[in-house]
Every structure is written in structure tokens, then in C-alpha cells.
BASETI-825873 format. One record per atom (N, C-alpha, C): residue number from 1; residue in three letters; atom name; x, y, z. Coordinates in Angstrom, 1 decimal, decimal comma. Atoms other than C-alpha are relative to their C-alpha. Example, Ala and Ser with C-alpha at 12.3 -4.5 7.8 and 13.67 -1.06 7.14 Angstrom:
BASETI-825873
{1 'ALA' 'N' {0,9 -1,2 0,0}}
{1 'ALA' 'CA' {12,3 -4,5 7,8}}
{1 'ALA' 'C' {0,9 1,2 0,0}}
{2 'SER' 'N' {-0,9 -1,1 0,0}}
{2 'SER' 'CA' {13,7 -1,1 7,1}}
{2 'SER' 'C' {-0,8 1,1 0,8}}
//
This chain:
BASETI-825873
{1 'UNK' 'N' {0,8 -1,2 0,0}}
{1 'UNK' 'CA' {0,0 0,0 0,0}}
{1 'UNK' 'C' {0,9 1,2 0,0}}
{2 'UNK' 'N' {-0,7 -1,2 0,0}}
{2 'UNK' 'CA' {2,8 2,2 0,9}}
{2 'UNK' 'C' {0,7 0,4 -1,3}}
{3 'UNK' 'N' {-0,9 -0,2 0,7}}
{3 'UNK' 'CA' {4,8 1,7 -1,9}}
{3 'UNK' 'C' {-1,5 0,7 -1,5}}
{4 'UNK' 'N' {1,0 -0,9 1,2}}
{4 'UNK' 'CA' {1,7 2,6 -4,6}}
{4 'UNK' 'C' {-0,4 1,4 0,5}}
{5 'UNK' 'N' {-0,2 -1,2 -0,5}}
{5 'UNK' 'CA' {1,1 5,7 -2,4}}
{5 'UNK' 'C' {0,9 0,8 -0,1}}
{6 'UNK' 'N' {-1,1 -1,4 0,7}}
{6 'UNK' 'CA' {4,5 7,1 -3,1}}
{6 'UNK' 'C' {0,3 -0,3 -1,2}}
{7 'UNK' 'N' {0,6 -0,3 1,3}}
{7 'UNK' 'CA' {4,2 6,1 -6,3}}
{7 'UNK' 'C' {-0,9 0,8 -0,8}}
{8 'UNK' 'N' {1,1 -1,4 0,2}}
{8 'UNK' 'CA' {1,3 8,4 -6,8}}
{8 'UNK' 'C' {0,7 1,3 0,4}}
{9 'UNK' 'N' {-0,6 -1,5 -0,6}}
{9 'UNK' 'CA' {3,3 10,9 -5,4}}
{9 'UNK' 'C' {1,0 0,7 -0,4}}
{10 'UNK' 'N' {-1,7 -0,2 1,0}}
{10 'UNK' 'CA' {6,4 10,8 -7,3}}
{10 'UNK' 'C' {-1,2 0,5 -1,2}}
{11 'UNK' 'N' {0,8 -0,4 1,1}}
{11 'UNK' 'CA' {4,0 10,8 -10,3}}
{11 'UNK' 'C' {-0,4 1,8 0,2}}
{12 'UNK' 'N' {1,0 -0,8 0,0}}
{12 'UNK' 'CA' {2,0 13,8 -9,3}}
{12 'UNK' 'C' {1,3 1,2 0,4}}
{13 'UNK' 'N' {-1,6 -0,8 -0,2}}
{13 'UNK' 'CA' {5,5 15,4 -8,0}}
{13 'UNK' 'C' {0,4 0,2 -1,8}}
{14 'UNK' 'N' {-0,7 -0,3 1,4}}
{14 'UNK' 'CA' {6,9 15,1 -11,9}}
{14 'UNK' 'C' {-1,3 0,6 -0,9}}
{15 'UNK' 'N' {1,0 -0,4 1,2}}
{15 'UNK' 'CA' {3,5 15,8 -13,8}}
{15 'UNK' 'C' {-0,5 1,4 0,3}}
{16 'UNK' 'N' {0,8 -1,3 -0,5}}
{16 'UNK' 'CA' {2,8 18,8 -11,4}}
{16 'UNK' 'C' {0,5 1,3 -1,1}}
{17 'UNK' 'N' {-0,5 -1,1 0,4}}
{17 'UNK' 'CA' {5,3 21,2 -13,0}}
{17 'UNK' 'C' {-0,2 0,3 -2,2}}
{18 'UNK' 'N' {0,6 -0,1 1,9}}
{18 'UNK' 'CA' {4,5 19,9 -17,0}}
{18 'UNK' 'C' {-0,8 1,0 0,1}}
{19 'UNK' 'N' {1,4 -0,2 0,5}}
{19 'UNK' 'CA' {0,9 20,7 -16,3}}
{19 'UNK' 'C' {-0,1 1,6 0,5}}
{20 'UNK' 'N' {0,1 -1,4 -0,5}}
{20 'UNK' 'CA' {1,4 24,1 -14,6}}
{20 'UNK' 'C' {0,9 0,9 -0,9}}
{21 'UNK' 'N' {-0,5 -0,5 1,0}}
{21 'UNK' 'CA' {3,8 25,2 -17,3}}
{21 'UNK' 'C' {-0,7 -0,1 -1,2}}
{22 'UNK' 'N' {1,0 0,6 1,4}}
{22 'UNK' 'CA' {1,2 23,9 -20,2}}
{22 'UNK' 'C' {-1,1 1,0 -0,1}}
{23 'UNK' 'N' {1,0 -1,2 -0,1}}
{23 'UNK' 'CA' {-1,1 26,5 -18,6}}
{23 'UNK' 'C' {0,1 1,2 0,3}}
{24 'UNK' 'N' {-0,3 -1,3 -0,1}}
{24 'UNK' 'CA' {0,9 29,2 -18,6}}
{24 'UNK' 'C' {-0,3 1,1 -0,8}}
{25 'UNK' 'N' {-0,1 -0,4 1,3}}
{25 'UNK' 'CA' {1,7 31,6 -20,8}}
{25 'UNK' 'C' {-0,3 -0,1 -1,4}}
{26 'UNK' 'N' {-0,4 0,8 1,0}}
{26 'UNK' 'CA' {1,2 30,2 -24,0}}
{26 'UNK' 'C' {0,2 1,5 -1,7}}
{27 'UNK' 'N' {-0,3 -0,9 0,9}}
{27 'UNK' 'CA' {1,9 34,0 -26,3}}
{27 'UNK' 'C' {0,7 0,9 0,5}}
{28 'UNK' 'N' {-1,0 -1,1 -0,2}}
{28 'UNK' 'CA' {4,8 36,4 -26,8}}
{28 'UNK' 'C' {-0,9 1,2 0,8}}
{29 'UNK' 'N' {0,7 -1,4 -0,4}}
{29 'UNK' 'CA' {4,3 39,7 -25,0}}
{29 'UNK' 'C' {1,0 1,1 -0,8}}
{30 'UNK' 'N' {-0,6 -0,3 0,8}}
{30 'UNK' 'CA' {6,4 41,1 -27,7}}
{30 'UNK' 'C' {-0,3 1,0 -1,1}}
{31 'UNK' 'N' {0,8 -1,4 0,6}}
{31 'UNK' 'CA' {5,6 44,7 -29,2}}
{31 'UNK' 'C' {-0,2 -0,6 -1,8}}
{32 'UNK' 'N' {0,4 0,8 1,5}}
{32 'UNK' 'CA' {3,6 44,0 -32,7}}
{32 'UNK' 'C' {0,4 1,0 -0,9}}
{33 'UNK' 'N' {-0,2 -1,3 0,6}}
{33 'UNK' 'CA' {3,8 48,2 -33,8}}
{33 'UNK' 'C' {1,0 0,6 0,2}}
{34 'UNK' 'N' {-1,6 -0,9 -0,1}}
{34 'UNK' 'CA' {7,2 49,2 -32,8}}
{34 'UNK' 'C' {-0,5 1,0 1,5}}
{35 'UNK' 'N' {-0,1 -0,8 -1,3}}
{35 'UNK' 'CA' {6,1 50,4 -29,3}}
{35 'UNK' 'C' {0,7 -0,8 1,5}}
{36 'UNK' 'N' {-0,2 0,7 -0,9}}
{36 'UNK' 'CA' {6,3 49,4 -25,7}}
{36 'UNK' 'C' {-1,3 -0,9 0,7}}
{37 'UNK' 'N' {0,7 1,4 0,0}}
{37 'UNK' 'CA' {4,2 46,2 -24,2}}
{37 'UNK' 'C' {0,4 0,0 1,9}}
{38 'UNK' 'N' {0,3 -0,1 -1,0}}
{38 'UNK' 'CA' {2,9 46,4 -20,9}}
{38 'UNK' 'C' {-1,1 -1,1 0,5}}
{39 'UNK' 'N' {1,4 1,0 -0,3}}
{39 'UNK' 'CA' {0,5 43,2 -19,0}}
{39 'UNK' 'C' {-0,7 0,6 0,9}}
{40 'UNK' 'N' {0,8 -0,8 -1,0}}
{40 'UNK' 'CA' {-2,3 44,6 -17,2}}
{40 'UNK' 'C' {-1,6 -0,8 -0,1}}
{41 'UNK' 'N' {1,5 0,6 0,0}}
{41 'UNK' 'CA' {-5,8 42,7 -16,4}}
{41 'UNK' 'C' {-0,1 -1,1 -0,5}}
{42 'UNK' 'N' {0,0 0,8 0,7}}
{42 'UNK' 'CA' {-4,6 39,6 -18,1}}
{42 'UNK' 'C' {-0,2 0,7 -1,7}}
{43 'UNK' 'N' {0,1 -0,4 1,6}}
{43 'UNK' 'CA' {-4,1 41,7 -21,7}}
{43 'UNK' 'C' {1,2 0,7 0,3}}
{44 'UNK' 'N' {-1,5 -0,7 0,0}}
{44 'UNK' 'CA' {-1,3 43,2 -23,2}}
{44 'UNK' 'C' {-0,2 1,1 -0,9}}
{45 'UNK' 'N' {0,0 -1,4 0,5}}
{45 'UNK' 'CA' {-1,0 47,1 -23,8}}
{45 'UNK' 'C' {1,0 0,6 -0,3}}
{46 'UNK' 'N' {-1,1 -0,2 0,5}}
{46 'UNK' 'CA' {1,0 48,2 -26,4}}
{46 'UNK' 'C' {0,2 1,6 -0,6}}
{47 'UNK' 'N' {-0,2 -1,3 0,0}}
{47 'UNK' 'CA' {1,9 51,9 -26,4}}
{47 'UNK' 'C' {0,9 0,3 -1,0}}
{48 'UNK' 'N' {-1,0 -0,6 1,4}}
{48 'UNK' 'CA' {3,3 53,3 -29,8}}
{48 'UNK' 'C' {-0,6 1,6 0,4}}
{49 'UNK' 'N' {-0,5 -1,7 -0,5}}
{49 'UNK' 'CA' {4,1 57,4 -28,7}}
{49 'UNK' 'C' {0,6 0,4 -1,0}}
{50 'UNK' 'N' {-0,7 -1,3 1,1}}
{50 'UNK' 'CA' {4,9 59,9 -31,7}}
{50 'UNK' 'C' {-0,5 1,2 0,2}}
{51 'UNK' 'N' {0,3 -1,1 -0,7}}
{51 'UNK' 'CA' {5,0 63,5 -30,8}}
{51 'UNK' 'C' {-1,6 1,1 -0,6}}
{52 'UNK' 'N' {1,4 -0,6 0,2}}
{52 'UNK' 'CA' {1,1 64,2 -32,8}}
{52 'UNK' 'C' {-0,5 -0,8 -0,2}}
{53 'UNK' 'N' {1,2 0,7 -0,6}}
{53 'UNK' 'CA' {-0,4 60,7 -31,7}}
{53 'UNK' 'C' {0,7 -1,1 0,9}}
{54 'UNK' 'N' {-0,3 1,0 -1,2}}
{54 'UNK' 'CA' {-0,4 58,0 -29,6}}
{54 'UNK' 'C' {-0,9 -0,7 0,3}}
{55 'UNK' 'N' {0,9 1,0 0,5}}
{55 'UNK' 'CA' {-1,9 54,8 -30,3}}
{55 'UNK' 'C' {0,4 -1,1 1,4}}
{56 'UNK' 'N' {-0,5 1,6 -1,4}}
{56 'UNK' 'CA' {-2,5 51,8 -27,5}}
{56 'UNK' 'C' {-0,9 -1,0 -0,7}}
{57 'UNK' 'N' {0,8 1,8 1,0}}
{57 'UNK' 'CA' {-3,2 47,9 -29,3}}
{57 'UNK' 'C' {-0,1 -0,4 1,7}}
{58 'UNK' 'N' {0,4 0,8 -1,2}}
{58 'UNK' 'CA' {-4,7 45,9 -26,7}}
{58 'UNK' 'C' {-0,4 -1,6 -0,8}}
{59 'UNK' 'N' {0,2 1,2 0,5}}
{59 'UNK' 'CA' {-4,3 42,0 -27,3}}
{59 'UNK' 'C' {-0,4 -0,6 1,4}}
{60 'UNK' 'N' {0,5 1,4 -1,0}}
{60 'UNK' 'CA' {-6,1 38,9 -25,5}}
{60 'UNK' 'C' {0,8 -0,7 -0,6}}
{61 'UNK' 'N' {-0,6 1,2 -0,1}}
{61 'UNK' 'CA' {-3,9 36,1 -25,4}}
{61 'UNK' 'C' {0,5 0,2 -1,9}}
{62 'UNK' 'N' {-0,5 0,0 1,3}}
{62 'UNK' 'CA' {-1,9 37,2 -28,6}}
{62 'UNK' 'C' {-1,2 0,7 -1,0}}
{63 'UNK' 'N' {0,9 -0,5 1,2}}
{63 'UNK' 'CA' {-4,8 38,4 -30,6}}
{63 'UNK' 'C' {-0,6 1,5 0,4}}
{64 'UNK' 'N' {0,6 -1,4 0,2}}
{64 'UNK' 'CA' {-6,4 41,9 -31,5}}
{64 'UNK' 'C' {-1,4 -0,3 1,3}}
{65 'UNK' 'N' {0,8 0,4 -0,4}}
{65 'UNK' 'CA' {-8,7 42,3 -28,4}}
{65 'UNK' 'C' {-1,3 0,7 -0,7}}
{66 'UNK' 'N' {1,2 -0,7 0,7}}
{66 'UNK' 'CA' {-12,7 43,4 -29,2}}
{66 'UNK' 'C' {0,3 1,2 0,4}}
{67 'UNK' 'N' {0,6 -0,9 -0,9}}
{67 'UNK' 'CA' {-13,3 47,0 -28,1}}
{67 'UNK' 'C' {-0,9 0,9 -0,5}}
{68 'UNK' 'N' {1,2 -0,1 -0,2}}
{68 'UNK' 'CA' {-16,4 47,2 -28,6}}
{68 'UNK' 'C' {-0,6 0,8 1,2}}
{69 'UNK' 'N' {0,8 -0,1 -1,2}}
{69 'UNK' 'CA' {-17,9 49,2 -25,7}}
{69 'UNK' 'C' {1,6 0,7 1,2}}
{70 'UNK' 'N' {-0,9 -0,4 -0,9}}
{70 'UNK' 'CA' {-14,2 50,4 -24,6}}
{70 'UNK' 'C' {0,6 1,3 -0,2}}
{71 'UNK' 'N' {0,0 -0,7 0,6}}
{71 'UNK' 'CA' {-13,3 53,5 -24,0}}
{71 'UNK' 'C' {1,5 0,3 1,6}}
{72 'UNK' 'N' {-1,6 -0,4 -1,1}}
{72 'UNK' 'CA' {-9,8 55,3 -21,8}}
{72 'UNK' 'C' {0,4 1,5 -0,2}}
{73 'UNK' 'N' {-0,6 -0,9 0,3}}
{73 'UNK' 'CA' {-7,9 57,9 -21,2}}
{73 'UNK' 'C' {1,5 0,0 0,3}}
{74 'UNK' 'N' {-1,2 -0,1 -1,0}}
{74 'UNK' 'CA' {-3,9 58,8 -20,4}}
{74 'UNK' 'C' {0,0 1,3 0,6}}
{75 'UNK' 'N' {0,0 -0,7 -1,1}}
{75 'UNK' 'CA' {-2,8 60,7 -18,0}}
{75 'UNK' 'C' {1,5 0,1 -0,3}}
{76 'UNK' 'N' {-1,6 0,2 0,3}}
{76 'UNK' 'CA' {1,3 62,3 -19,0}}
{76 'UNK' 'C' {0,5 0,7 0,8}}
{77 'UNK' 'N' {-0,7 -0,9 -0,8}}
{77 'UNK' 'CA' {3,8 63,4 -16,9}}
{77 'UNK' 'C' {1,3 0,3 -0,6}}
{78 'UNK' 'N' {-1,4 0,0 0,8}}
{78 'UNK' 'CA' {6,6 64,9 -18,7}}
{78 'UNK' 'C' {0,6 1,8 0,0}}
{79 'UNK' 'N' {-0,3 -1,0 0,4}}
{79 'UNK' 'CA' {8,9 67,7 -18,1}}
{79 'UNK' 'C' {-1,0 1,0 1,5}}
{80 'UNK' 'N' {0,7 -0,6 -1,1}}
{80 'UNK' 'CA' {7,0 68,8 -14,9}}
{80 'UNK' 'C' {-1,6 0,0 -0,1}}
{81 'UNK' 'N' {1,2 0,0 -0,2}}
{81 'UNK' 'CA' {3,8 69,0 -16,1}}
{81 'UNK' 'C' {-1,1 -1,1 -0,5}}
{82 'UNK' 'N' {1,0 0,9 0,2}}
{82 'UNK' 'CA' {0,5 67,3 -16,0}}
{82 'UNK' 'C' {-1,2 -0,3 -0,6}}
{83 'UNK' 'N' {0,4 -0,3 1,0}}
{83 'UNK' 'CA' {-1,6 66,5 -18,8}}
{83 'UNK' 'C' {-0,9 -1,0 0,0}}
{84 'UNK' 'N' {1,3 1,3 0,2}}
{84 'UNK' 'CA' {-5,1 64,2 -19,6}}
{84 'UNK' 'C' {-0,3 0,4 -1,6}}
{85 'UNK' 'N' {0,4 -0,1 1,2}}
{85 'UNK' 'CA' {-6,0 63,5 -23,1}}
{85 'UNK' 'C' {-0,6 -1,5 0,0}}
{86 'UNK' 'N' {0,8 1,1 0,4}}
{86 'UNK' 'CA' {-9,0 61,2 -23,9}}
{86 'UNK' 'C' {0,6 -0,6 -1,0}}
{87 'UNK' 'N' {-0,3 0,7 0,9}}
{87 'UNK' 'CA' {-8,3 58,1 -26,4}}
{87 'UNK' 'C' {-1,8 -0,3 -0,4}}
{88 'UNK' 'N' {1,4 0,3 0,9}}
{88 'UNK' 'CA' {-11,0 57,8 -29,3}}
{88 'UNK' 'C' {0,5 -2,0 -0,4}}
{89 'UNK' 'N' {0,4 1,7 -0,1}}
{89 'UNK' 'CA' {-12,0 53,8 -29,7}}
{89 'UNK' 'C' {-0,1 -0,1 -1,8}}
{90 'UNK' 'N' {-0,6 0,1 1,6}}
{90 'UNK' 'CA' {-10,6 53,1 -33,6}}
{90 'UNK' 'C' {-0,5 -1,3 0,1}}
{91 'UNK' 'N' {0,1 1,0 0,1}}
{91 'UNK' 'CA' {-11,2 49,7 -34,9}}
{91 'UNK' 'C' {0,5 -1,0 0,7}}
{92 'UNK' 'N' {-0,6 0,7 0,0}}
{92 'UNK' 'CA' {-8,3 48,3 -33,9}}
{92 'UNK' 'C' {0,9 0,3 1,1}}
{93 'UNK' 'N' {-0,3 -1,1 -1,0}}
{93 'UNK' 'CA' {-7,0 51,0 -31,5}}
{93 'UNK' 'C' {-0,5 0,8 0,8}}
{94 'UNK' 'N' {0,3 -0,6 -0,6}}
{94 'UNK' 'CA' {-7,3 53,3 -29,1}}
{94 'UNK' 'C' {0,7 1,4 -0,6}}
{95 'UNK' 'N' {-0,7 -1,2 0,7}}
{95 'UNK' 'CA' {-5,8 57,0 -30,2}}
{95 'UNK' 'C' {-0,3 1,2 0,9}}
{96 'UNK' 'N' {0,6 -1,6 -0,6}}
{96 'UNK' 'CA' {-5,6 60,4 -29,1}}
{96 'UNK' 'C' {1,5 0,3 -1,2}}
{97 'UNK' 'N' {-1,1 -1,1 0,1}}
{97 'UNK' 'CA' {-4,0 63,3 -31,0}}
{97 'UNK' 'C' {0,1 0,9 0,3}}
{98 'UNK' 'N' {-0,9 -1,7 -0,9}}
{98 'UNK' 'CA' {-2,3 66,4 -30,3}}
{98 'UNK' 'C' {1,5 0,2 0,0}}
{99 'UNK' 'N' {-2,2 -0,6 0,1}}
{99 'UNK' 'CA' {1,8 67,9 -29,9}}
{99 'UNK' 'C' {-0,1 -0,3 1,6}}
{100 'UNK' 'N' {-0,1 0,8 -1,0}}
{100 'UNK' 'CA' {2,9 65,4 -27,0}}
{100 'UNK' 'C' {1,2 0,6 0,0}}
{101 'UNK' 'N' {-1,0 0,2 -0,6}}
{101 'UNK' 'CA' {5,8 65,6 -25,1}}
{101 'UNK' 'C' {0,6 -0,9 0,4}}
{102 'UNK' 'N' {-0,2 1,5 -0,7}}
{102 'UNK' 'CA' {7,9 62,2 -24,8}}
{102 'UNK' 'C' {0,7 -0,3 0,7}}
{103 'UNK' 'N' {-1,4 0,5 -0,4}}
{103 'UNK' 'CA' {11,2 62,5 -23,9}}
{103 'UNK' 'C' {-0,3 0,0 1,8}}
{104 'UNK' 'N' {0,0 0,4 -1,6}}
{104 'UNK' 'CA' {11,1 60,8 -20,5}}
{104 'UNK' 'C' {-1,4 0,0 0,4}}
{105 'UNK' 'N' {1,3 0,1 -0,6}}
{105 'UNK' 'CA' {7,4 61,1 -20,2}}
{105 'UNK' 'C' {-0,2 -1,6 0,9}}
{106 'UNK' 'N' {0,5 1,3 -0,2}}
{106 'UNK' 'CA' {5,6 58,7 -17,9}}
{106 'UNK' 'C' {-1,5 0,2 -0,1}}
{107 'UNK' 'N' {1,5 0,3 -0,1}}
{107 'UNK' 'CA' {2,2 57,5 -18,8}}
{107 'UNK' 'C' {-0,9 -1,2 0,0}}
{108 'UNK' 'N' {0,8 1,0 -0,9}}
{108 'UNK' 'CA' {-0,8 55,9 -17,1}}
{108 'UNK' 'C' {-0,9 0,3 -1,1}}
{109 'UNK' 'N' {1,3 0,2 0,6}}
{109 'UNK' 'CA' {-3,8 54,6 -19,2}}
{109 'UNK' 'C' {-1,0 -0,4 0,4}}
{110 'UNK' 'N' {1,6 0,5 -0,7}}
{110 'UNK' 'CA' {-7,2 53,9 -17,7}}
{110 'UNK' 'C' {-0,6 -0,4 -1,4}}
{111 'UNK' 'N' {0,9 1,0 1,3}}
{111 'UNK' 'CA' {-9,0 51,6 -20,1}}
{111 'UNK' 'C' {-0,6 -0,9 0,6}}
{112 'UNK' 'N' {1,1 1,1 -0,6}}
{112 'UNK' 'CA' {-12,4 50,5 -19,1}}
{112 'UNK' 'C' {-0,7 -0,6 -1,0}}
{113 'UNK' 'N' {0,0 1,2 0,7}}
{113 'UNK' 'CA' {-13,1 47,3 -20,8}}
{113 'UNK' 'C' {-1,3 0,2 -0,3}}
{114 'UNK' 'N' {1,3 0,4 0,3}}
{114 'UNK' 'CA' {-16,5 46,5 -22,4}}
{114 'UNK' 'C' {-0,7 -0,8 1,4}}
{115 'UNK' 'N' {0,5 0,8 -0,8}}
{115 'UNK' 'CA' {-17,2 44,1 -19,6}}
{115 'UNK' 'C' {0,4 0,8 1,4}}
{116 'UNK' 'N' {0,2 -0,8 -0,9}}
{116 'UNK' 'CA' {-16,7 46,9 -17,3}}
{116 'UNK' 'C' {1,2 0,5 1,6}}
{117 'UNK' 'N' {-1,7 0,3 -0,6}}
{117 'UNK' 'CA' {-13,3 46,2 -15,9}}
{117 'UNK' 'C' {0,7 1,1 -0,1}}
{118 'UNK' 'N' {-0,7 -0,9 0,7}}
{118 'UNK' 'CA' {-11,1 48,9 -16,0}}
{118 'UNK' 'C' {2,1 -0,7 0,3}}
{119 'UNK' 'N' {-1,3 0,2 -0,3}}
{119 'UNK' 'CA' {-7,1 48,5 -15,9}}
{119 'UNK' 'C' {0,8 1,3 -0,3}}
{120 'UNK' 'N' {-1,0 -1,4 -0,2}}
{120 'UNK' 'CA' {-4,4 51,2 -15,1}}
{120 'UNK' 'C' {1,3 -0,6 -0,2}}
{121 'UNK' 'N' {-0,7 0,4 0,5}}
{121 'UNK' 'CA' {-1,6 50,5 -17,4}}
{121 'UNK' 'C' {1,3 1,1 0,1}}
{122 'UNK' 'N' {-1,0 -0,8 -0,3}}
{122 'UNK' 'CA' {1,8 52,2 -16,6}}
{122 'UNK' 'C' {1,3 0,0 -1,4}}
{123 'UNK' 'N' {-0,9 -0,6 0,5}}
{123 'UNK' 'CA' {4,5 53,5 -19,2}}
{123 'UNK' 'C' {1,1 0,8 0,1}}
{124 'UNK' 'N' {-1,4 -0,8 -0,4}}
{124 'UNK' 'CA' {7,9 55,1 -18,9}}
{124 'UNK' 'C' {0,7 0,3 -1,2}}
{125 'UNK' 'N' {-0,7 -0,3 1,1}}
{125 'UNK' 'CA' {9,1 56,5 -22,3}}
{125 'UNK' 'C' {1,3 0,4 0,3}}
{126 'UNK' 'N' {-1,4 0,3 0,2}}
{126 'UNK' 'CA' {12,7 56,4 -23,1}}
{126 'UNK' 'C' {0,3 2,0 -0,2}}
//
């Protein structure tokens, strides 16, 4: 009896770490647009910053997520001062334009999900 008992155990000892690596991760978090790639809410927000827009992709599990129903703002800190500019809800994107300020900016994005969720996504431009 003992001995099939730690045989069960050895087993479940070696299959523990397959089965919990199997269900990890399973997609790059790897910028798609040439920006930066941030995880936040279980999605990944990818900030592309050029000084008259500034686009955020938001993927589920590697793919374009819906946003349908979603809508955000940032929030920039750059250079001392502090700035809010709403993001318009594009197909495929999120957007705001305007004459940004990057160098060293930091910025936070509030993006409330369709499903009502919101996430506060942090940034630190180069």
C-alpha cells in the first residue's frame, strides 16, 4: 500500500510542473507596432508614442482584443507637467491626437473594458 502511495506521489511530484507550465503563458508579450508592451488585467498594452499621436493595441492572449464598448484615457507626466487627453476607440486601436511631449514622459492609461473592468496601465518612455 505504501509503496503505490509514493508512487502516486512521485508521479504527481513530476507531472505537477508539466501541467502548470502547459497552462501558462502560451503567447509572446512582444511589441507588434514598434512600441512598448505592458500586462495589465490579463491583456497586453502596447503603447506606440509619436509626438502628434499616440496609439494603445490591446491583445487577449496574442490576438487583436474586441473594443467594442471600450473607452480610456492617459494621464502624461513629462517635463514637470500634467496633462489628460481622452483616447478615441478606432477599430483596432485606441488613439488620441495632439503635440505630445515624450522624452522621459511617464504615462498611465485607464482603459475601461467592455465588460466593465477597468485596468491602469503604466508607461515610462525612453
Amino acid at each position: 500500500m505504501k509503496k503505490g502511495l509514493i508512487a502516486a506521489l512521485l508521479a504527481c511530484a513530476v507531472l505537477l510542473p508539466a501541467g502548470a507550465h502547459a497552462h501558462g503563458d502560451e503567447h509572446a508579450h512582444e511589441p507588434q507596432h514598434g512600441g512598448q508592451v505592458t500586462e495589465a488585467a490579463d491583456l497586453d498594452f502596447e503603447l506606440v508614442a509619436r509626438p502628434d499621436v499616440i496609439s494603445l493595441y490591446v491583445r487577449d492572449h496574442g490576438q487583436p482584443a474586441k473594443l467594442a464598448g471600450v473607452s480610456g484615457k492617459l494621464t502624461m507626466l513629462a517635463g514637470g507637467n500634467r496633462s489628460e487627453v481622452s483616447l478615441a476607440t478606432l477599430e483596432d486601436r485606441l488613439e488620441a491626437r495632439g503635440a505630445f511631449t515624450l522624452d522621459g514622459a511617464r504615462v498611465v492609461a485607464t482603459v475601461k473594458m467592455g465588460n466593465g473592468k477597468t485596468a491602469n496601465v503604466r508607461f515610462k518612455l525612453p
